[in-house]
C-alpha positions as CSV (number, residue, x, y, z in Angstrom):
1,X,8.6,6.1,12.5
2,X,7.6,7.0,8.9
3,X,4.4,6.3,7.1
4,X,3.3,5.7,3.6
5,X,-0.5,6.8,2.5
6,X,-1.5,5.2,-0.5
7,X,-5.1,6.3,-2.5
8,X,-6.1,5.4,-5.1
9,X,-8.9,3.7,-7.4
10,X,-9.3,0.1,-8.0
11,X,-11.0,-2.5,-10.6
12,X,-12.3,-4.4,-8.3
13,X,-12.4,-4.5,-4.4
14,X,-13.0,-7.6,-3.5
15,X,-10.3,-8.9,-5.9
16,X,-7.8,-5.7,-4.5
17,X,-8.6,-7.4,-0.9
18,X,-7.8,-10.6,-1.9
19,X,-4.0,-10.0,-3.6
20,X,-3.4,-7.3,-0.8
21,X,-3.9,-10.3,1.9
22,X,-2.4,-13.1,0.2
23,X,0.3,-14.9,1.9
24,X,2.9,-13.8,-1.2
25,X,2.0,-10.1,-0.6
26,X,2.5,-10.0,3.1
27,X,5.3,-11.9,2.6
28,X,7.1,-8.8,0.8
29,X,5.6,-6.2,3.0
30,X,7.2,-8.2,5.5
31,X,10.5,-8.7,4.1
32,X,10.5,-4.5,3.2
33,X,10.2,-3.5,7.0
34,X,6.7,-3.2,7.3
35,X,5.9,-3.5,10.3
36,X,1.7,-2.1,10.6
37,X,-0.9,-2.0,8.1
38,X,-4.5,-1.1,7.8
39,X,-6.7,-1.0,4.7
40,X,-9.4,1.4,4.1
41,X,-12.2,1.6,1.3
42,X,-14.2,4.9,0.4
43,X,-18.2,5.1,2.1
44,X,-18.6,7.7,-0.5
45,X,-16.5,5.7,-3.6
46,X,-16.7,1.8,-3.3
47,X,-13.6,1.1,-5.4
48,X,-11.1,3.7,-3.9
49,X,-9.1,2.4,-1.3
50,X,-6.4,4.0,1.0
51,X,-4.0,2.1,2.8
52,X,-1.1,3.1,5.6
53,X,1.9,1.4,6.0
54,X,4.1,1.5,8.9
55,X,8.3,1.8,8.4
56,X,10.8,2.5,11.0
57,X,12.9,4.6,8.3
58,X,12.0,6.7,5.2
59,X,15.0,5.1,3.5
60,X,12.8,1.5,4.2
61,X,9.5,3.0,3.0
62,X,11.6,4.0,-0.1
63,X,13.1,0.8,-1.0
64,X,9.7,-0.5,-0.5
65,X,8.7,2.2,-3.4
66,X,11.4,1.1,-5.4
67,X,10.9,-2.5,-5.4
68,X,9.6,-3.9,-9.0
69,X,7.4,-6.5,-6.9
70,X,5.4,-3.0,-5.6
71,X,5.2,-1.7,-9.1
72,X,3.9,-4.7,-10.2
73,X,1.6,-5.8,-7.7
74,X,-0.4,-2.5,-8.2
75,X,-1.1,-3.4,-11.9
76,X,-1.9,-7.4,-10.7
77,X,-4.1,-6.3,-8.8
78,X,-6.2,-3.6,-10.7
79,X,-5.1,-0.5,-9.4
80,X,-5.9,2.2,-11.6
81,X,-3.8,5.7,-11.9
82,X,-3.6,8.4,-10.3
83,X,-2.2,6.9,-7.3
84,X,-1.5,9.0,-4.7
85,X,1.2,8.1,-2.4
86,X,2.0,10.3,1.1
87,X,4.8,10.3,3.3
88,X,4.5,11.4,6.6
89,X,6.9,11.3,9.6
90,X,5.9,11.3,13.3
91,X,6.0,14.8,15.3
92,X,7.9,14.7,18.2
């Protein structure tokens, strides 16, 4: 089991929340092997989210990475840079 950890800053949460829970959006997540997700926001910084997404292999988190849909679904939805993205395996 791999993991993606994704922070960064956003225009607006409320629209963020929306795209990232449309049916379209989970839709892909879906289709890329994800298979858990949870979404955070900041108590200390209102518009900087972190989410974690499960994957059962790093080369599935990557093509998830690669995918133009992720690339362009961060701009859609008004992520602004830096984004910092995490990968993290489990310890066994």
């Amino acid at each position: 089991m791999v993991i993606l950890v994704a922070r960064h800053r956003v225009k607006d949460v409320e629209h963020w929340l929306n795209g990232y829970k449309s049916p379209a959006a989970k839709a892909v997540r879906e289709r890329m092997g994800v298979i858990a997700e949870t979404a955070y926001v900041s108590i200390q910084e209102d518009n900087q989210v972190m989410v974690v997404h499960h994957f059962q292999t790093q080369t599935a988190l990557q093509a998830f990475l690669d995918l133009p849909e992720f690339k362009a679904g961060l701009k859609e939805l008004g992520v602004l840079e830096p984004i910092e993205l995490k990968q993290y395996t489990e310890l066994e």
